[in-house]
C-alpha positions in Angstrom: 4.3 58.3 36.2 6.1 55.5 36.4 8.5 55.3 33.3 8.0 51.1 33.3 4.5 52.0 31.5 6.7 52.9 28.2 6.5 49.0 28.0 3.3 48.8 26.9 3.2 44.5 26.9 1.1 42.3 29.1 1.8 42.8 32.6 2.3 39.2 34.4 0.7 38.4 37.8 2.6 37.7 40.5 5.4 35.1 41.4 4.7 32.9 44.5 7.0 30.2 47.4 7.0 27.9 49.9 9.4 26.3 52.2 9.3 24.0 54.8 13.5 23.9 56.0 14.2 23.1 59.7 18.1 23.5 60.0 17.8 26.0 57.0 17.7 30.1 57.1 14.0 29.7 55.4 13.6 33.8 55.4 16.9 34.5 53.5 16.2 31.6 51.4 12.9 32.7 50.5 14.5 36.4 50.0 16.2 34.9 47.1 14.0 33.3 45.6 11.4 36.3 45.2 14.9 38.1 43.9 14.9 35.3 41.1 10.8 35.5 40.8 11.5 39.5 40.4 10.0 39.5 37.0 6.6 38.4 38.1 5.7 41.3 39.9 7.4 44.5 40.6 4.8 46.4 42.7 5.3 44.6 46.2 6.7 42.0 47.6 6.3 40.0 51.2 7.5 37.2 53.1 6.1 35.2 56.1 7.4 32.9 58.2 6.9 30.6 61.5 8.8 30.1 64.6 9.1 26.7 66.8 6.4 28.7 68.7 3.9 28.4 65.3 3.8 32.4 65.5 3.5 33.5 62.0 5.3 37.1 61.5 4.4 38.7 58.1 6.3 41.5 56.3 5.3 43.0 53.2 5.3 46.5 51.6 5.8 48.2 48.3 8.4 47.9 46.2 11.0 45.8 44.6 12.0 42.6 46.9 15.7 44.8 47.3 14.0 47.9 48.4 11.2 46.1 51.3 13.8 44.0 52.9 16.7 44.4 55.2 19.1 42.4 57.5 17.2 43.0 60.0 13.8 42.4 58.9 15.9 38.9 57.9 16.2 38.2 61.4 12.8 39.0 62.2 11.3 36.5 60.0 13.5 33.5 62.0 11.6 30.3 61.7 10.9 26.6 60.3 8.7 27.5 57.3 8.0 30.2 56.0 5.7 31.8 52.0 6.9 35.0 50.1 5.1 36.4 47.5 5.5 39.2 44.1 2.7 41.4 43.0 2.4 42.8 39.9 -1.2 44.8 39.9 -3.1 46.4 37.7 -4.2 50.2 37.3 -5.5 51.8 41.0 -5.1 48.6 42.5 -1.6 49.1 44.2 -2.1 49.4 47.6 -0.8 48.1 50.2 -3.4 46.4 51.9 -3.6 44.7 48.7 0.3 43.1 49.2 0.8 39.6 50.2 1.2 37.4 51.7 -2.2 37.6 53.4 -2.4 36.2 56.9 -5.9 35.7 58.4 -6.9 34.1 61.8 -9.7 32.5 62.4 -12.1 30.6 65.2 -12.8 27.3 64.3 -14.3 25.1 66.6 -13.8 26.7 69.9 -9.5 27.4 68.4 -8.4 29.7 66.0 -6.5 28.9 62.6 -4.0 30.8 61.2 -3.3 31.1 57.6 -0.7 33.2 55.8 -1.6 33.1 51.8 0.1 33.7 48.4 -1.8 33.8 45.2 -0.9 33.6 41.6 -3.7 34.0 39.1 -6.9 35.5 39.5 -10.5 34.1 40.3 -13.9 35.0 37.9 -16.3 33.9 41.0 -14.3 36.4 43.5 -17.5 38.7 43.7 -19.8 35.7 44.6 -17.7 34.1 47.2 -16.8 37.5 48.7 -20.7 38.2 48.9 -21.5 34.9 50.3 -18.3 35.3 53.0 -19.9 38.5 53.8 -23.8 37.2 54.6 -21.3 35.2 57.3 -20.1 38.1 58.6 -16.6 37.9 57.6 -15.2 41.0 56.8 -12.0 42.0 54.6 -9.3 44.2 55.5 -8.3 44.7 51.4 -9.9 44.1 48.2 -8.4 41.1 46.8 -9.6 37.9 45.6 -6.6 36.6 47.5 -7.8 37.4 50.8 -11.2 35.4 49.9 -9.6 32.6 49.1 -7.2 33.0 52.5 -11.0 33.5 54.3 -12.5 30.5 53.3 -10.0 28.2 54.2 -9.1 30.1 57.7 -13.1 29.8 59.0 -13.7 26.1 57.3 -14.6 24.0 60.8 -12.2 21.1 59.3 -9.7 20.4 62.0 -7.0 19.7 59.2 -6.0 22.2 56.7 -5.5 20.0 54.0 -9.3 18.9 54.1 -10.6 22.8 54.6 -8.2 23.2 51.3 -10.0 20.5 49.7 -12.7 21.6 50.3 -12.3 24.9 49.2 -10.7 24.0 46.1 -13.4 22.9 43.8 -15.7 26.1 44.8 -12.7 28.4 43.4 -13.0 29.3 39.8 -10.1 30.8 38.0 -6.6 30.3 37.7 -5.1 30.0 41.2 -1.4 28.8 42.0 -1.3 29.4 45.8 1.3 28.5 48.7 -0.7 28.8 52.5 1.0 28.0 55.6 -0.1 27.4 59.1 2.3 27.3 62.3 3.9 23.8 60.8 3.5 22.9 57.4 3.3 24.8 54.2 0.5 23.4 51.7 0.7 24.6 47.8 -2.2 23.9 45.4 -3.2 24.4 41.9 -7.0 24.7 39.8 -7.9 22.0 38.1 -6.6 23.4 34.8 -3.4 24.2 35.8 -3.6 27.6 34.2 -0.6 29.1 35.7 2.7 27.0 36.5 4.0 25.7 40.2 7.1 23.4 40.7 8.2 21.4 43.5 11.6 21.5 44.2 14.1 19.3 46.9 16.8 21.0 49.4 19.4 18.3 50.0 19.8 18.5 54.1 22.3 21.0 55.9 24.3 19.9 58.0 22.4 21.9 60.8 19.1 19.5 60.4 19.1 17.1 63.1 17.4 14.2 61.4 19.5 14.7 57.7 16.2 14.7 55.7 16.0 16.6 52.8 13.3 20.0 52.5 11.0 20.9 50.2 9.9 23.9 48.3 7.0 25.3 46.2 7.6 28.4 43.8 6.0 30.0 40.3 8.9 29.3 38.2 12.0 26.6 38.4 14.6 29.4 38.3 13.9 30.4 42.1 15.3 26.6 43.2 18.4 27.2 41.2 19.1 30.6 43.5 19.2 29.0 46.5 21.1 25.6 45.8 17.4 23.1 45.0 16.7 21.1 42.7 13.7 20.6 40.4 11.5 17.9 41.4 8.3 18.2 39.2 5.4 20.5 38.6 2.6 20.5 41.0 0.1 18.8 38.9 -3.8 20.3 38.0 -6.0 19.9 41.0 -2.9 18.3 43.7 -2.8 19.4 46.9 0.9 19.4 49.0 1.8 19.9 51.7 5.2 20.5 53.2 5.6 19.4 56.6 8.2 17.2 59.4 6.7 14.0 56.8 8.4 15.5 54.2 6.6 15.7 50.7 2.8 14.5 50.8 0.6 15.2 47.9 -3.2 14.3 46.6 -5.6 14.9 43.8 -8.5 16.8 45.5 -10.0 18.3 42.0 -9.5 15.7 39.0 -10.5 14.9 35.5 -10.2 19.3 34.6 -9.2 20.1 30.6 -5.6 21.1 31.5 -5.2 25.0 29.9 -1.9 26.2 31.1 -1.2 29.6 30.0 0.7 29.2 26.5 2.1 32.7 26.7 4.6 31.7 30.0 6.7 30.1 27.3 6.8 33.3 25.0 7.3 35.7 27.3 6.5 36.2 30.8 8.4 33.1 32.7 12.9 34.0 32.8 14.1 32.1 30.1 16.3 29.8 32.3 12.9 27.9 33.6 11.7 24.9 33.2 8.0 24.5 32.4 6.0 21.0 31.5 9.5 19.6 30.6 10.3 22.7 28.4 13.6 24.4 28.9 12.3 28.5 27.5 15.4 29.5 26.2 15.4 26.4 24.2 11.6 26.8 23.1 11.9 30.6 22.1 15.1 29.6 20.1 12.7 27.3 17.9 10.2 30.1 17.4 12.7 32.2 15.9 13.2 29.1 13.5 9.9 28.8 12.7 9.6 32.4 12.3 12.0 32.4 9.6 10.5 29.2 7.7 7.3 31.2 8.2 8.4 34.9 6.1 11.7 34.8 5.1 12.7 38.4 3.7 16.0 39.8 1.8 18.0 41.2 4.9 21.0 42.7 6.2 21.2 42.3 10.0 18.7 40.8 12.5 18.1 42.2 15.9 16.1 42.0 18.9 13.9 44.4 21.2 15.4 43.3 24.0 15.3 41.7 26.2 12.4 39.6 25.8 12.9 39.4 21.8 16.5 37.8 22.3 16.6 34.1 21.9 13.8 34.2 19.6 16.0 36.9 17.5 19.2 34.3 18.0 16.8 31.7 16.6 15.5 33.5 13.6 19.4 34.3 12.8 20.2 31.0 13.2 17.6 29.4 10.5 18.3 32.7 8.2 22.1 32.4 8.3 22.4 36.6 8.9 24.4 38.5 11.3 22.9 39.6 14.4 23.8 42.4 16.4 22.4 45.2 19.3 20.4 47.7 17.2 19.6 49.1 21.0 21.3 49.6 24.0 18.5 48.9 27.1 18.7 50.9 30.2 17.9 48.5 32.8 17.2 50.9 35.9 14.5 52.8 34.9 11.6 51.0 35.6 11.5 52.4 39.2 11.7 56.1 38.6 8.5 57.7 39.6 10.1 61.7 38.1 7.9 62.7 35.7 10.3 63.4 32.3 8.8 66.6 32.4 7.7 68.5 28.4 11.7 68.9 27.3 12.4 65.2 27.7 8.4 63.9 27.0 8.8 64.1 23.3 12.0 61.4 23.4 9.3 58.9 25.2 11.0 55.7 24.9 15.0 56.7 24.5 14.8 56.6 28.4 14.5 52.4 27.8 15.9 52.3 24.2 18.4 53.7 22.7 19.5 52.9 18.7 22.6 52.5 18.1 22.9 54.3 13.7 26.4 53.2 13.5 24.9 49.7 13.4 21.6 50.4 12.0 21.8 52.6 9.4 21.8 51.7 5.6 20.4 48.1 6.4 17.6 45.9 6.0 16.8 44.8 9.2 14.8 42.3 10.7 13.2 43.2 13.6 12.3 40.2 16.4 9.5 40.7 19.3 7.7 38.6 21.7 4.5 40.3 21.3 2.4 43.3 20.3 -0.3 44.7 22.3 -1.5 48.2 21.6 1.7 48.5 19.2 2.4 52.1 20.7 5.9 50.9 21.9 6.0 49.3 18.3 5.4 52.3 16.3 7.7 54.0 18.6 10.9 51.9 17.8 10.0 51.5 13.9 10.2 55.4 14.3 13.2 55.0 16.0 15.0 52.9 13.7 14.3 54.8 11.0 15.3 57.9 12.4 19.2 55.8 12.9 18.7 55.6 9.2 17.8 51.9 8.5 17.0 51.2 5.1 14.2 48.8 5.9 12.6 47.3 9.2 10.7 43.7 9.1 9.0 43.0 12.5 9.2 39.8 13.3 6.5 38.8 16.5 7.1 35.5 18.2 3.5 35.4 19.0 0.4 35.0 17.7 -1.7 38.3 17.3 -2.9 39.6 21.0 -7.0 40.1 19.9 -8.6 38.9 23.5 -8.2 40.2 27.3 -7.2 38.0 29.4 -9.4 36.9 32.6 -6.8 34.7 34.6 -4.4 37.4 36.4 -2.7 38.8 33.1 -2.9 42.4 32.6 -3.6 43.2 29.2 -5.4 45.9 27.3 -9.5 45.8 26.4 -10.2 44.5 23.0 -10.7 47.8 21.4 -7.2 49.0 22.5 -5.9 46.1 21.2 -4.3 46.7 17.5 -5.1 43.5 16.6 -8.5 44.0 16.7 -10.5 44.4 13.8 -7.0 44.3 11.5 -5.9 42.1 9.6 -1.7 42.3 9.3 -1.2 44.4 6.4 -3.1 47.1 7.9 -1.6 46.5 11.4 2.4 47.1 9.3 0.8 50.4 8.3 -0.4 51.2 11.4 2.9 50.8 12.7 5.2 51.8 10.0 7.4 48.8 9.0 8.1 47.4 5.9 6.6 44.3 6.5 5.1 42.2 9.4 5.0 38.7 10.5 3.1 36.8 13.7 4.0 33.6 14.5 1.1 31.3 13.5 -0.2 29.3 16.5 1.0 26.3 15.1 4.5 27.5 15.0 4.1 28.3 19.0 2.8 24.9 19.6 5.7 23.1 17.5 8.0 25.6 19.6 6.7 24.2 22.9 6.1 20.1 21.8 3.0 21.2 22.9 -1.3 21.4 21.7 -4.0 23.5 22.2 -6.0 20.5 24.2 -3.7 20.7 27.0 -2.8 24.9 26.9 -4.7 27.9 26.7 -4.5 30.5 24.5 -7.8 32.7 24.8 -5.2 35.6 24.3 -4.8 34.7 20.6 -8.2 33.1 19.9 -10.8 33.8 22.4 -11.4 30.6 22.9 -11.8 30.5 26.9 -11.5 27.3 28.6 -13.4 28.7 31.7 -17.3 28.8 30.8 -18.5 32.1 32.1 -14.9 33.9 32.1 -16.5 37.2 29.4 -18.8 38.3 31.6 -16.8 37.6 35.1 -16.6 40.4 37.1 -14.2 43.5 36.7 -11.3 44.5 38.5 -13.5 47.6 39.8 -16.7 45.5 40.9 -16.5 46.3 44.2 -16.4 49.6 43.8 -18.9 52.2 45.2 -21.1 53.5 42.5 -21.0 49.5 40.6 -22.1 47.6 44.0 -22.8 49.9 46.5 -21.5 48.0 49.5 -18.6 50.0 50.6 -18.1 53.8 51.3 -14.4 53.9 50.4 -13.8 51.1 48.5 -10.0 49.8 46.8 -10.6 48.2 43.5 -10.9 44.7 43.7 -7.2 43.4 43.0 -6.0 40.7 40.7 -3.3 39.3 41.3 
């Protein structure tokens, strides 16, 4: 067991990077930017990289982006250019063969082409174009919709990458934020809906370069340039191939004219709240739905305070607007999300207290109100309303700075089913008895797209409304359709593996 499942939120995908940096240390560079993208993905993590020789040498394991490297695998990943990638998975899907980056080498036209891949998002044709790569004779050494796409574009007979890549692009369908790199240029792409985010950013030269020019780099989330001394350029737009290489930045629009849909919930919860996303600062943006919150359901209170950490600058917000103290109603033990010892039956019955613990000298006796990011299955919900009252507060009003969670999601976000959902088939007042609060309040979707300056024509938010901007995306193909039994085509077969 591994005690991170206590948190029983959506799960996010993975965090992805790029960088093409002659004169720079592009592996311990990249290091640090998966350390920022940590959040993304906790179940592996990988780099790869390529020498003057345009030998691309991949390393990748389990584990957090601290535990798989060292020094020396530092030195081992030497080079010009160089991907990394963080995996969150979901359930029997972490394996290794599943980590990335994926590298794949292919014939083509009497050469072979070498292609190391990162992937953020997840595809709803994967079983198609895996069965049509498979009539071809290609065969797969793991179970992820990643290593299709890093197939296709590794035995396309284009001599350039870019025009394999544009190829490729429009027959994807999905969300897909990827970073590829051959032996001298990194190339980043995005679908034509931009459903999950990718930013450019600019590394002023070193003074090791040898023609001064400033580097690029690609990554998930503006937070990794800010690591390792870049600066935010822009987003990679819907549909844009670029590609990093000696001509510095080159970009084009291989896949235009989409319904933009980026994922609304990176603003509430899953990007770090020091990002930058489609000119939104999240801090900023989660203190507004804390503001809205309040205009929304204000409540006679005592104290306000956060789950934390993802319910903390929404809880600042909602303080703000109500003019009430906040304060820590928990402490949060941030090191046990990698312990794999099972609690054992003494310690099982105080379930969450190894992540949370309330604090009754500042809860007891008070009306509380309670902020969130989100509620999925409400377990962990029910959990702290029991806790808090057990410190002795006097009331408890959750406060959620998110619409209610009633749909799965089919881009790369591990969620629940619909039926696990508590959402489902509840309307709010039933969902506060459910859980045991006083009172309850979701921010309305209106409220999130005030939050954000944003609308629902440019963002999705199937989560909330079921209202899919992908035709087809209900009945896409599980996360166990290649599986023996469903398909029939392997003998042993690993799930197939979002990503």
């Amino acid at each position: 067991m591994n005690v991170s499942t206590t948190r029983e939120g959506p799960r996010d995908e993975c965090g992805v990077f790029g960088l093409y940096g002659p004169g720079h240390d592009v592996s311990r560079l990249s290091y640090f930017a998966l350390y920022a993208l940590q959040h993304r993905g906790q179940e592996s993590a990988g780099i790869a990289a390529a020498d003057r020789g345009g030998h691309i040498v991949t390393r990748r394991e389990l584990g957090l982006v601290s535990q798989v490297f060292s020094e020396n695998d530092l030195r081992t990943l030497a080079g010009e250019l160089a991907i990394g990638h963080v995996r969150y998975s979901t359930t029997g899907s972490n394996a290794w063969e599943n980590s990335q980056p994926v590298q794949r080498s292919e014939g083509t036209n009497g050469s072979r082409r070498e292609v190391a891949l990162a992937h953020n998002g997840n595809l709803i044709n994967a079983l198609e174009l895996h069965e049509e790569l498979a009539e071809r004779g290609v065969t797969f050494s793991s179970t992820s919709d990643s290593e299709i796409i890093a197939a296709m574009i590794a035995t396309h007979p284009a001599e350039r990458v870019e025009d394999a890549i544009a190829d490729v692009l429009p027959r994807l369908r999905g969300a897909f934020s990827i970073v590829a790199m051959t032996k001298d240029r990194v190339v980043a792409f995005r679908d034509p809906h931009g459903l999950r985010p990718l930013a450019i950013g600019v590394l002023d030269p070193s003074p090791d370069e040898p023609d001064g020019v400033a580097r690029y780099c690609v990554a998930s989330e503006s937070c990794a340039f800010d690591i390792i001394g870049a600066r935010f350029l822009r987003d990679v737009e819907p549909g844009e191939v670029v590609t990093l290489g000696a001509d510095g930045l080159q970009s084009s629009i291989v896949a235009p004219g989409g319904r933009r849909a980026f994922c609304v919930f990176e603003y509430i919860y899953f990007a770090r709240p020091d990002s930058r996303m489609n000119g939104q600062v999240l801090q900023v943006a989660r203190g507004r739905m804390g503001e809205i919150l309040w205009r929304e359901a204000p409540v006679e209170a005592d104290l306000v305070i956060a789950v934390p950490d993802s319910g903390n600058p929404a809880a600042r917000g909602l303080a703000r607007a109500a003019g009430l103290p906040q304060d820590d109603g928990f402490v949060k033990n941030r090191y046990v999300a990698r312990t794999f010892i099972q609690p054992g039956q003494e310690l099982r019955k105080h379930g969450l207290r190894m992540k949370f613990n309330p604090l009754p000298d500042v809860i007891a006796g008070k009306r509380l109100v309670v902020v969130d990011d989100s509620i999925v299955r409400g377990n962990t919900t029910r959990q702290i309303v029991q806790m808090l009252r057990d410190a002795g507060a006097a009331e408890i009003h959750m406060r959620i700075s998110a619409p209610p969670i009633k749909h799965p999601c089919h881009y790369g976000i591990d969620m629940s089913t619909r039926e696990e959902m508590i959402a489902h088939g509840r309307t709010t007042e039933e969902i506060a008895a459910e859980l045991g609060c006083d009172s309850l309040h979701y921010l309305s979707l209106a409220g999130v797209y005030e939050a954000v300056r944003g609308n629902r024509t440019t963002h999705c938010d199937a989560c909330f409304t079921g209202d899919y901007p992908l035709a087809g995306s209900e009945t896409a193909a599980g996360k166990y359709s290649l599986e023996d039994g469903e398909r029939g085509e392997q003998e042993h077969p690993v799930p197939l593996a979002r990503v």
